[in-house]
TIVOTI-502671 format. One record per residue (C-alpha): residue in three letters; x, y, z. Coordinates in Angstrom, 2 decimals. Example, Ala and Ser with C-alpha at 12.3 -4.5 7.8 and 13.67 -1.06 7.14 Angstrom:
2
+------+---------+---------+---------+
: rest :    east :   north :      up :
+------+---------+---------+---------+
:  ALA :   12.30 :   -4.50 :    7.80 :
:  SER :   13.67 :   -1.06 :    7.14 :
+------+---------+---------+---------+
END
This chain:
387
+------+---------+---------+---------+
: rest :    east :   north :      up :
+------+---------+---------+---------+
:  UNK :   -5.39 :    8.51 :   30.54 :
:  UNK :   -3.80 :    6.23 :   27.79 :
:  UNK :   -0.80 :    8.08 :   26.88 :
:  UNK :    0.29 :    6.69 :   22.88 :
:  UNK :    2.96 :    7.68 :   20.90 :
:  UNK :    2.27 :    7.27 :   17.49 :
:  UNK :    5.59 :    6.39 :   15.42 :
:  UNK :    5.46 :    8.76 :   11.89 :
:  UNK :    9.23 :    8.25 :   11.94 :
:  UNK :    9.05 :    6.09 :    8.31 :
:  UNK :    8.51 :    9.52 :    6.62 :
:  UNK :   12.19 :   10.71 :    7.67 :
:  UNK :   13.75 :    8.27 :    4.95 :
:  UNK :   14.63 :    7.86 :    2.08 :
:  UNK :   11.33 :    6.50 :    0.71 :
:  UNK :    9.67 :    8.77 :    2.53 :
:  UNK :    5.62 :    9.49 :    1.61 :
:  UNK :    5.55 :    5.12 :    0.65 :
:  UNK :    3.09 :    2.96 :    1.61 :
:  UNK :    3.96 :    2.92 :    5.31 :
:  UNK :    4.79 :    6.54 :    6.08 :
:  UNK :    1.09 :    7.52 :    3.96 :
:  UNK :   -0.35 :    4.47 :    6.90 :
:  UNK :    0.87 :    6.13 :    9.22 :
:  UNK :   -0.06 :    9.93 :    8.03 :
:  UNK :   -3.62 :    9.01 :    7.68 :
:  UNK :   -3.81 :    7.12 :   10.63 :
:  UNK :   -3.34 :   10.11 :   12.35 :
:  UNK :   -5.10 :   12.41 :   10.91 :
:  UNK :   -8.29 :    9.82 :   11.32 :
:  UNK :   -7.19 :    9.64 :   14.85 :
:  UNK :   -7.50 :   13.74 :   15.37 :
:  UNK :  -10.40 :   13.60 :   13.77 :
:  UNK :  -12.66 :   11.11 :   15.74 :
:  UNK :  -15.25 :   12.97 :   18.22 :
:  UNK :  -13.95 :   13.75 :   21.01 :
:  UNK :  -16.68 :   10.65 :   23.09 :
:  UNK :  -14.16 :    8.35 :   21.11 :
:  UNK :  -10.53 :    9.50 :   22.20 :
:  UNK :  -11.67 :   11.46 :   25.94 :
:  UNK :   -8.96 :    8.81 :   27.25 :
:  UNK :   -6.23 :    9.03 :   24.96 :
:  UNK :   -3.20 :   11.46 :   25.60 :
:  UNK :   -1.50 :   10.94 :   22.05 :
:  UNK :    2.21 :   11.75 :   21.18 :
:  UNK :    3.88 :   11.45 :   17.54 :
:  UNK :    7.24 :   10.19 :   16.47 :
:  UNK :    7.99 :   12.19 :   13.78 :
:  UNK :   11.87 :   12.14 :   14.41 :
:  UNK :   13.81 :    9.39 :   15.59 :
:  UNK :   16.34 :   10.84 :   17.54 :
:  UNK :   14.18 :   13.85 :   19.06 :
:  UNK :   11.23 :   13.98 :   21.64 :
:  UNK :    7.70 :   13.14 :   20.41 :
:  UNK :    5.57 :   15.87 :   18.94 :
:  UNK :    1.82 :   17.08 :   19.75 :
:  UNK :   -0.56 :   15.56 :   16.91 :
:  UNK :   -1.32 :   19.12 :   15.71 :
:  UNK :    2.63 :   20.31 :   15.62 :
:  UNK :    3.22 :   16.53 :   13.89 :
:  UNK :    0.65 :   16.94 :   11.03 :
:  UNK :    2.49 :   20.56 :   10.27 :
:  UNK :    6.09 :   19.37 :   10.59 :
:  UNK :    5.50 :   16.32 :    8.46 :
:  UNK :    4.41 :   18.32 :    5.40 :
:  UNK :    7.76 :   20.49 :    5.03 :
:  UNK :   10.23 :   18.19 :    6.14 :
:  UNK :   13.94 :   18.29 :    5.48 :
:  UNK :   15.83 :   16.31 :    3.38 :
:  UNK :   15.87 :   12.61 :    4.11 :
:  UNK :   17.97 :   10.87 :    6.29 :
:  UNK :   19.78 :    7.46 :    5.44 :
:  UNK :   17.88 :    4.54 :    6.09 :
:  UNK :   20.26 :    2.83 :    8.29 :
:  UNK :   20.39 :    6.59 :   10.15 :
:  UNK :   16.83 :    6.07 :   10.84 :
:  UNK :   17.06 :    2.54 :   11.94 :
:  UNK :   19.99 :    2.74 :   14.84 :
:  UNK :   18.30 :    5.89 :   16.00 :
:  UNK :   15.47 :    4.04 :   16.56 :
:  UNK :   16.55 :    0.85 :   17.86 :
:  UNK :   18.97 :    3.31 :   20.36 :
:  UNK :   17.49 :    6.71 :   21.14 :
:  UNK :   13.83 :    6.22 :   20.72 :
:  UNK :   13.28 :    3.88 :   23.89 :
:  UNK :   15.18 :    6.87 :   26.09 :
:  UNK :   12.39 :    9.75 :   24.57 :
:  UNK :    9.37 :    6.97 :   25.51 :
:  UNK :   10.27 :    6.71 :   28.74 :
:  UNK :   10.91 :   10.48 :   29.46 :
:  UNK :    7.57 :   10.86 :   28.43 :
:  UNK :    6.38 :    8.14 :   30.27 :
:  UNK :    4.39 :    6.33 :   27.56 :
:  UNK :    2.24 :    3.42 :   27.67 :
:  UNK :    2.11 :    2.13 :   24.20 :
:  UNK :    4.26 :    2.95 :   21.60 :
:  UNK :    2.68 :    2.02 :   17.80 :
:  UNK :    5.56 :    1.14 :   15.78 :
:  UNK :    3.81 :    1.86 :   12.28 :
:  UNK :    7.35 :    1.10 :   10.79 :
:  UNK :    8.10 :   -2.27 :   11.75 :
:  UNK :   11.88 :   -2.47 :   11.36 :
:  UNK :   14.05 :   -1.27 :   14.19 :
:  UNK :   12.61 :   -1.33 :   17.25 :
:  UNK :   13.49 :    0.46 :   19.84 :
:  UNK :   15.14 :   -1.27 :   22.67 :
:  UNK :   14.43 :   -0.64 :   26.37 :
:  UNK :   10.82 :    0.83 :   25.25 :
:  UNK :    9.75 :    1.07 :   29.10 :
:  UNK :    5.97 :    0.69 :   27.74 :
:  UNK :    4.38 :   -1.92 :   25.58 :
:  UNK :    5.00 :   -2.27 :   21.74 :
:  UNK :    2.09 :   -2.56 :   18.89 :
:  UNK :    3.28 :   -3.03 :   16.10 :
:  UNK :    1.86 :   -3.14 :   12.17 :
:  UNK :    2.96 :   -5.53 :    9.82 :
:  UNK :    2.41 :   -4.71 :    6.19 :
:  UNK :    2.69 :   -7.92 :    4.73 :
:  UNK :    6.18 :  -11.16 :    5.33 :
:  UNK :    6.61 :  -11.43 :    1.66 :
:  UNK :   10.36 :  -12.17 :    1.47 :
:  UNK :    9.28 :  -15.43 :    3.43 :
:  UNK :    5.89 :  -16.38 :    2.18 :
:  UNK :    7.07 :  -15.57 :   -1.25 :
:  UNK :   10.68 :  -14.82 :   -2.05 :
:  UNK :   12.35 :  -14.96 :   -5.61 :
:  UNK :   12.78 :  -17.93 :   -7.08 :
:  UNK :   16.41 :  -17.54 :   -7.53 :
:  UNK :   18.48 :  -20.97 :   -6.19 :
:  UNK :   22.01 :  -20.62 :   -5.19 :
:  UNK :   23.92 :  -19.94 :   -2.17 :
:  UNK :   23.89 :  -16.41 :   -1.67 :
:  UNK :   20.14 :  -16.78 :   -2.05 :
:  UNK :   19.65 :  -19.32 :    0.41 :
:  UNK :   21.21 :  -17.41 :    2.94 :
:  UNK :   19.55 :  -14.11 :    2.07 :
:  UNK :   16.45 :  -16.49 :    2.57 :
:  UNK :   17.61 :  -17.20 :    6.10 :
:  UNK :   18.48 :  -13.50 :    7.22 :
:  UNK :   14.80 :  -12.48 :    5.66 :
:  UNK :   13.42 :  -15.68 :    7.73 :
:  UNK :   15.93 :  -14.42 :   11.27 :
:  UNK :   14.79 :  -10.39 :   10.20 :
:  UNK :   11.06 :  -10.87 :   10.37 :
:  UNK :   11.08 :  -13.26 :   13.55 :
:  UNK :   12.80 :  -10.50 :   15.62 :
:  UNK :   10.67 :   -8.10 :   14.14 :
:  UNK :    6.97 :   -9.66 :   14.93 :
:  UNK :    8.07 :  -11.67 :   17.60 :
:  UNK :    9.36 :   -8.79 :   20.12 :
:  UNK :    6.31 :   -6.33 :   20.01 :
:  UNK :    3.37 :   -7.00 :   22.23 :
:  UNK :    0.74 :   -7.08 :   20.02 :
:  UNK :    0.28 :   -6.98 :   16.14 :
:  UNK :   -1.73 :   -4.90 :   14.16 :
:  UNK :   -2.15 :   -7.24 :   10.43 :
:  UNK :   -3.25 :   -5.00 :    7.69 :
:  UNK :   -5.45 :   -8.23 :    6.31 :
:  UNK :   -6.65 :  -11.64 :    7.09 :
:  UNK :   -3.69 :  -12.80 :    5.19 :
:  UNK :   -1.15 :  -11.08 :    6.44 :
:  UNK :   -2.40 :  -12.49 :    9.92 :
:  UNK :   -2.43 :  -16.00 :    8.64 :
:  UNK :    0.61 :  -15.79 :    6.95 :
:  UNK :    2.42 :  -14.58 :    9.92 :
:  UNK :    0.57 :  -16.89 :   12.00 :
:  UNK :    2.11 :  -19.97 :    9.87 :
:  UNK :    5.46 :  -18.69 :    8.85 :
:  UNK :    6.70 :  -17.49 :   12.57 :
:  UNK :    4.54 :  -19.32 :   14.50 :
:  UNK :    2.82 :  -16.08 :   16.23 :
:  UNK :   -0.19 :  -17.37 :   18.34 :
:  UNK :   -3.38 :  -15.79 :   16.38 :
:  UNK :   -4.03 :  -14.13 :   19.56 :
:  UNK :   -1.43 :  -12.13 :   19.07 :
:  UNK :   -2.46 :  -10.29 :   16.04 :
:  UNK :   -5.91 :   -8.03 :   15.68 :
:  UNK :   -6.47 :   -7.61 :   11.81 :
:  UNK :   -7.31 :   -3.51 :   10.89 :
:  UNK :   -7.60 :   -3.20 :    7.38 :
:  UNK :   -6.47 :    0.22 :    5.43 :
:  UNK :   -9.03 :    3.08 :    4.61 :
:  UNK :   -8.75 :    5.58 :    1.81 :
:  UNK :   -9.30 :    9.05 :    1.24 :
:  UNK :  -12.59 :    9.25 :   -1.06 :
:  UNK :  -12.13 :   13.08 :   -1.10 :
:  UNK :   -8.86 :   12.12 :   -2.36 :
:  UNK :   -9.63 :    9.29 :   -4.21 :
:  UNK :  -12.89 :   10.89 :   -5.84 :
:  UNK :  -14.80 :    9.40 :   -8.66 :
:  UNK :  -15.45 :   13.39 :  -10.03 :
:  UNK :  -12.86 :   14.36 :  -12.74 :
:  UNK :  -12.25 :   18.50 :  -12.81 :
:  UNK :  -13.47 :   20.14 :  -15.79 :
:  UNK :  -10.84 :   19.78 :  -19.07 :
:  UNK :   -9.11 :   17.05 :  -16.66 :
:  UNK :   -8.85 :   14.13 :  -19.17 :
:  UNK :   -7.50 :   16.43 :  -22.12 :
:  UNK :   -5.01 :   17.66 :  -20.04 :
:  UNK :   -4.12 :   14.69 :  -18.41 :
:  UNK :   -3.40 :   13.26 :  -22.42 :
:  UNK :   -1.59 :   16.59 :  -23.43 :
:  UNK :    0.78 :   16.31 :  -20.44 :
:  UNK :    2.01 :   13.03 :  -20.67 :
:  UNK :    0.81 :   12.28 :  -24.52 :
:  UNK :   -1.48 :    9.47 :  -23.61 :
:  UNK :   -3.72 :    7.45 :  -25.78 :
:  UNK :   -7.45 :    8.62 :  -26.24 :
:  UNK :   -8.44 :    5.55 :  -24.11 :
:  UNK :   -6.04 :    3.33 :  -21.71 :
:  UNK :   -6.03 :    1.04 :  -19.36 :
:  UNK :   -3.86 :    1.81 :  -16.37 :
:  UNK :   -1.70 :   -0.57 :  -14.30 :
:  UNK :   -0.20 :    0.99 :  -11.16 :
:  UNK :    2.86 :   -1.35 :  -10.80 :
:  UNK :    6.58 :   -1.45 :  -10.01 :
:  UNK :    8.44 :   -4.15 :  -12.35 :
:  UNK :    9.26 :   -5.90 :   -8.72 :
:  UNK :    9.42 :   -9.82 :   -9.24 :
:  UNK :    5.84 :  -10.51 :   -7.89 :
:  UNK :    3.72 :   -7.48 :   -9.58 :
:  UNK :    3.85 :   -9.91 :  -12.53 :
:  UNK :    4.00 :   -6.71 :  -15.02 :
:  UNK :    4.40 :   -8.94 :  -18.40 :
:  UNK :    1.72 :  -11.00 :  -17.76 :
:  UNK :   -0.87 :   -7.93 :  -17.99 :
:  UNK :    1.85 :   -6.39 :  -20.78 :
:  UNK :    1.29 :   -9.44 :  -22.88 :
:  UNK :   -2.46 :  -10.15 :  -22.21 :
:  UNK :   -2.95 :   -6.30 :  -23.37 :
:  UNK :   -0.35 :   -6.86 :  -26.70 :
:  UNK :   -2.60 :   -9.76 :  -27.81 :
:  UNK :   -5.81 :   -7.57 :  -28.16 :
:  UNK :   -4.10 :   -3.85 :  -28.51 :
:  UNK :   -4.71 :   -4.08 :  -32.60 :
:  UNK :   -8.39 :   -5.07 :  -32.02 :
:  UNK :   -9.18 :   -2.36 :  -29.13 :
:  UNK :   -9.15 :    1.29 :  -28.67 :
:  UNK :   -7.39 :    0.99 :  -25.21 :
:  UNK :   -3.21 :    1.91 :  -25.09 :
:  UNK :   -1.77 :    0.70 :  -21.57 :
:  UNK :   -0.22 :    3.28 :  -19.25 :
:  UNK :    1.45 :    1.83 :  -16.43 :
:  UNK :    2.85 :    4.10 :  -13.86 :
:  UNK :    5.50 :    2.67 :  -11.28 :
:  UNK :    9.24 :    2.38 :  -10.37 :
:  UNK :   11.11 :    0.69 :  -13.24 :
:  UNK :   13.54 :   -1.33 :  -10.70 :
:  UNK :   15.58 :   -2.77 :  -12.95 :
:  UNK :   16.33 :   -0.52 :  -15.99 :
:  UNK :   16.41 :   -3.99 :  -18.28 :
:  UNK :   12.73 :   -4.63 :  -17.47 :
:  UNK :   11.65 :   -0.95 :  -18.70 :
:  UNK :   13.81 :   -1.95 :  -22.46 :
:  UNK :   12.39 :   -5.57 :  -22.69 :
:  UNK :    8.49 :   -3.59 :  -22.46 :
:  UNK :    9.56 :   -1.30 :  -24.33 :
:  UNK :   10.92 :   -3.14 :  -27.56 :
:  UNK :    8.65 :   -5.75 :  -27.39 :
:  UNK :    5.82 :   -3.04 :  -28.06 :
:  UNK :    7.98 :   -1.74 :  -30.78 :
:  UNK :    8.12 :   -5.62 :  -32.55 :
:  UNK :    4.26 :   -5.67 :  -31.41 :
:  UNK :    3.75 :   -2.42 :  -33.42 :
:  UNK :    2.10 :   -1.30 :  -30.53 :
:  UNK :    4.78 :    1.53 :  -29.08 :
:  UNK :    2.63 :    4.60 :  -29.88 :
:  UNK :   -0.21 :    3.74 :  -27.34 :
:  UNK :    2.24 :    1.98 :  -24.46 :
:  UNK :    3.11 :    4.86 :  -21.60 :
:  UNK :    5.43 :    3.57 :  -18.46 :
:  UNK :    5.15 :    6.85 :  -16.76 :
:  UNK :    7.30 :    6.44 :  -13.18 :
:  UNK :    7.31 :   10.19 :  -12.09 :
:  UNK :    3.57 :   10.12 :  -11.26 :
:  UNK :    3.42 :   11.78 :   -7.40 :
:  UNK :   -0.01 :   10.98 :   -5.28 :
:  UNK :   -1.75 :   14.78 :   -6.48 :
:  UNK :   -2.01 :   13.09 :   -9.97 :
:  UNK :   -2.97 :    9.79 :   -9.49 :
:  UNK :   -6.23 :    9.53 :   -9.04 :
:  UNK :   -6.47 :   11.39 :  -12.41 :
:  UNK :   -4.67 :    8.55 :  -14.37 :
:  UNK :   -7.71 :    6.16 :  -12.49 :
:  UNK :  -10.71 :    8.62 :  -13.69 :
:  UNK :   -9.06 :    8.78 :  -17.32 :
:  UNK :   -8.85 :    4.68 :  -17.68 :
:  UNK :  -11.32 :    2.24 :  -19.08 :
:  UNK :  -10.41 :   -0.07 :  -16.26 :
:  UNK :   -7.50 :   -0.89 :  -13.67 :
:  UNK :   -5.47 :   -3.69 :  -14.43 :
:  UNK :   -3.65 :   -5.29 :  -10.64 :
:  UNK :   -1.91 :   -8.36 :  -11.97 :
:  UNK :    0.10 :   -9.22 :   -8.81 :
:  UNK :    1.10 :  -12.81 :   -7.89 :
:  UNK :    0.91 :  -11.73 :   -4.13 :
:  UNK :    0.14 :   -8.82 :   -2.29 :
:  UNK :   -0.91 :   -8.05 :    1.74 :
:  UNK :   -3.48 :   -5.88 :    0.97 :
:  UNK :   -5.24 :   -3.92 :   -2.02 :
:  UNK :   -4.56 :   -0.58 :   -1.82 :
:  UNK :   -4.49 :   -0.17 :   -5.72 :
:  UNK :   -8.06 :   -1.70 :   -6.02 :
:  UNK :   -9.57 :    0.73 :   -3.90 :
:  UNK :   -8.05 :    3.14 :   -4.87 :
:  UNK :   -9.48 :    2.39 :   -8.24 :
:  UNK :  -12.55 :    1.57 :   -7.30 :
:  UNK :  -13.19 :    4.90 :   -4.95 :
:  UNK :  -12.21 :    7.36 :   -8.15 :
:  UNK :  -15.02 :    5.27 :  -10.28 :
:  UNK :  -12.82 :    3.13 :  -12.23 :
:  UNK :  -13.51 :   -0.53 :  -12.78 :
:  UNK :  -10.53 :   -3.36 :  -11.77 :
:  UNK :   -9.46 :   -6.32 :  -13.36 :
:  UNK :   -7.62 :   -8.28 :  -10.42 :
:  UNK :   -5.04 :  -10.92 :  -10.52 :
:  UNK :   -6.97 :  -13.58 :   -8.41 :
:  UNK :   -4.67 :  -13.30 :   -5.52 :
:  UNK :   -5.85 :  -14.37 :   -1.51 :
:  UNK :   -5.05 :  -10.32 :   -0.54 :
:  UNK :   -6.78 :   -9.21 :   -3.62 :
:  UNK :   -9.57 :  -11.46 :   -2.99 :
:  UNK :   -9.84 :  -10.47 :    0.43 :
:  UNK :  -10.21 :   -6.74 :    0.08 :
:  UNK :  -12.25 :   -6.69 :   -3.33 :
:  UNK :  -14.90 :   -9.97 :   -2.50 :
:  UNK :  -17.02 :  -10.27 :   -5.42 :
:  UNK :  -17.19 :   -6.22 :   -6.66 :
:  UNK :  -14.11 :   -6.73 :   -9.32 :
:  UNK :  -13.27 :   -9.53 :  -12.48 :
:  UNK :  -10.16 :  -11.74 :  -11.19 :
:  UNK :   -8.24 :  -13.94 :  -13.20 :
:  UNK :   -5.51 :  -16.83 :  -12.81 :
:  UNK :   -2.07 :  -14.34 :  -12.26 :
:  UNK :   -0.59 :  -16.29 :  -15.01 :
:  UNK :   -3.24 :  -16.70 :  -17.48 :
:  UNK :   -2.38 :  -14.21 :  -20.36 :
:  UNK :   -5.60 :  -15.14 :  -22.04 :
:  UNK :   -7.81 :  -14.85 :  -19.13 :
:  UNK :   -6.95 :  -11.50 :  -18.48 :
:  UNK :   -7.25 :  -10.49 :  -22.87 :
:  UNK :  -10.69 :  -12.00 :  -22.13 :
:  UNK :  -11.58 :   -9.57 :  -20.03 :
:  UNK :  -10.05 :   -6.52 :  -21.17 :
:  UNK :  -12.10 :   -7.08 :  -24.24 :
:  UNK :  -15.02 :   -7.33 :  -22.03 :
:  UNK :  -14.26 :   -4.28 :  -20.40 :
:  UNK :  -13.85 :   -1.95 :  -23.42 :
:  UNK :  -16.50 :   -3.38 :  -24.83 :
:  UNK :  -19.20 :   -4.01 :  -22.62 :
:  UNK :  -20.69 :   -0.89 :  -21.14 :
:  UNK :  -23.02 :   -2.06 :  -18.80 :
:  UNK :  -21.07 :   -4.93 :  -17.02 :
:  UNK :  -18.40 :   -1.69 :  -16.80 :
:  UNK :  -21.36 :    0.18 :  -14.81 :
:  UNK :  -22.02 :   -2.44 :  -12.70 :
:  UNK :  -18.46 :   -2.37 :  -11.63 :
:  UNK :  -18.29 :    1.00 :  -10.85 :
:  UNK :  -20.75 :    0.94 :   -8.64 :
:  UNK :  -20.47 :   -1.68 :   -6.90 :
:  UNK :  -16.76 :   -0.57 :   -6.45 :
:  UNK :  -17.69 :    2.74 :   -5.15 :
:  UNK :  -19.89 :    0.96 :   -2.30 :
:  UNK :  -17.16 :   -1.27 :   -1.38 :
:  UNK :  -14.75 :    1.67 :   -1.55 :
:  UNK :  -16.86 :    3.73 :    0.99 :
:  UNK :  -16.51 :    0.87 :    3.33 :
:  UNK :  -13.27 :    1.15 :    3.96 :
:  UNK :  -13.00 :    4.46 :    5.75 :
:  UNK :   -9.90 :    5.58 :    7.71 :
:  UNK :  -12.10 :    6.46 :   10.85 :
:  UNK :  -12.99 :    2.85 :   10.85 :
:  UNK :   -9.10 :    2.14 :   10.87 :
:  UNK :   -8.62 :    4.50 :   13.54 :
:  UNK :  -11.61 :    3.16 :   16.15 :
:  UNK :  -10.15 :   -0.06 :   15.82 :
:  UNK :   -6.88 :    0.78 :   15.94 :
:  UNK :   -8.18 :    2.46 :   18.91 :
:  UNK :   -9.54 :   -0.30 :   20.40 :
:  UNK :   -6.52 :   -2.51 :   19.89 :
:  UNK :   -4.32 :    0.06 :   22.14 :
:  UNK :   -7.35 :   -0.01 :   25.18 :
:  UNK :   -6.98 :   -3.88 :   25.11 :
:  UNK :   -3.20 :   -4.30 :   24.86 :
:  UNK :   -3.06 :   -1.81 :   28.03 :
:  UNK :   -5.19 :   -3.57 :   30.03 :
:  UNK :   -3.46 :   -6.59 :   29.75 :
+------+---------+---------+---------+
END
């Protein structure tokens, strides 16, 4: 038997539920859910706590959905570096998938794959000069090489990611096995519920027509350029813009917001950052289109998420963006305000091109299914332990 332990440990923190604990959650439950000719050799385990003895899949999936409150972050990451490795080898483990990439747990007794999301703070860290930046630039640079340098094998959510890691800490490509993301289509569905849109508006007091732009204000989600592009056509199109994501910095939320007041535009912006995962894919079925105006990214998640509720996307023409999306959305250059007007005109205005969007999207969407993830991520454990 190949005996795995899953690690589901990222959904003890703080930021519990983000991108890599809702990885790792549907990794599993893809994993259960392959027939049983796919996984008659695997004996799977689940982290779901870092300082207590893995979990049966089945008691994992219940426990993870009434958790207790979270635990500090740098709790979670000693307990892993210093307890985990002790529960592994009790149970006598042959692989152990770190899904969380940070804090590793030492003295695994069993070989390590581990996922890496994406090496932004190297490949593309703030633009800031100084000394204190410079040497956060070397402890991101020191960070990452201990972190995808120790595990046996790497799991690289894109082509990208793989290259980037390949070029920036010098990992040997044979190293790294690419598995790209799935998403939940039942989730993620292109059907709106009866009275969904309406209520949707009277809720949140949306516009009659929007585009949406599922972004944080972080320095690389380039949030003004697609604020801008959509001030400079607002007075000549139906569409407000709701964008739903983490303010980080409470200036960035004021400068948005007063510039649409000076723009005259104020009554039809939204920055909504209470939005939880049940409502989400009702803010996609309500838009005209999804805006993604990201400088860099290591994956798409946003697009196909987009794309799988029925909802056109208007891409910032990014390599990850690129990547996941091919030829089935419009990209423009990240910093091209005018570009990106261009083509929300276009959008609100040209019905069919909008059609063939959507369903080209919802093809691509369906091609990116989380059993896929899971047979491959499968297959990456059967090679690693044969080696």
């Amino acid at each position: 038997m190949l005996r795995v332990c899953l690690d589901l440990s990222a959904n003890e923190m703080q930021d519990r539920f983000g991108g890599i604990g809702k990885y790792a959650n549907e990794l599993l439950r893809a994993l259960t859910q392959l027939p049983p000719s796919d996984t008659r050799d695997l004996d799977l385990s689940v982290l779901l706590f870092s300082d207590r003895a893995p979990l049966s899949p089945d008691r994992a999936l219940s426990e993870v959905e009434r958790l207790g409150p979270p635990i500090p972050n740098l709790r979670h990451l000693a307990q892993r570096s210093f307890l985990v490795g002790q529960a592994l080898r009790r149970r006598d483990v042959q692989i152990f998938h770190a899904t969380q990439p940070q804090g590793l747990p030492y003295l695994p007794g069993c070989k390590v794959v581990s996922t890496a999301h994406d090496v932004i703070p190297i490949v593309f860290p703030r633009e800031k000069k100084g000394l204190l930046e410079a040497a956060r630039k070397r402890m991101d640079f020191a960070l990452n090489w201990s972190r995808y340098t120790r595990p046996d094998h790497l799991i690289a959510i894109s082509a990208l990611t793989r290259d980037d890691l390949s070029h920036a800490l010098h990992i040997a490509l044979s190293k790294i096995t690419v598995v790209h993301h799935g998403i939940d289509t039942e989730h993620y569905a292109s059907t709106a519920a009866p009275g969904e849109h309406d209520a949707l508006r009277a809720k949140y007091d949306l516009p009659a027509k929007f585009f949406v732009c599922v972004s944080s204000d972080h320095y690389r989600k380039n949030l003004e350029t697609a604020f801008r592009a959509w001030c400079d056509c607002a007075h000549e199109l139906p569409e407000g813009l709701v964008c739903i994501g983490k303010a980080m910095y409470e200036e960035s939320f004021t400068r948005l917001t007063n510039l649409a007041a000076e723009r005259g535009v104020a009554d039809r912006f939204r920055w909504l950052s209470n939005i939880g995962d049940a409502e989400l894919p009702a803010f996609y079925r309500g838009a005209t289109s999804t805006i993604a105006p990201s400088l860099y990214e290591g994956f798409g998640m946003t697009l196909l998420e987009s794309m799988s509720c029925g909802t056109p996307v208007i891409a910032a023409s990014n390599p990850a963006y690129r990547e996941v999306a091919e030829a089935d959305a419009d990209f423009f250059e990240p910093k091209n305000a005018a570009a990106l007007t261009d083509l929300m005109r276009r959008h609100s205005n040209d019905t069919l091109h909008r059609r063939d969007l959507v369903e080209r999207g919802l093809a691509r969407a369906r091609s990116y299914s989380w059993s896929k993830t899971a047979r491959e991520t499968l297959a990456v454990y059967r090679t690693v332990a044969q080696k």
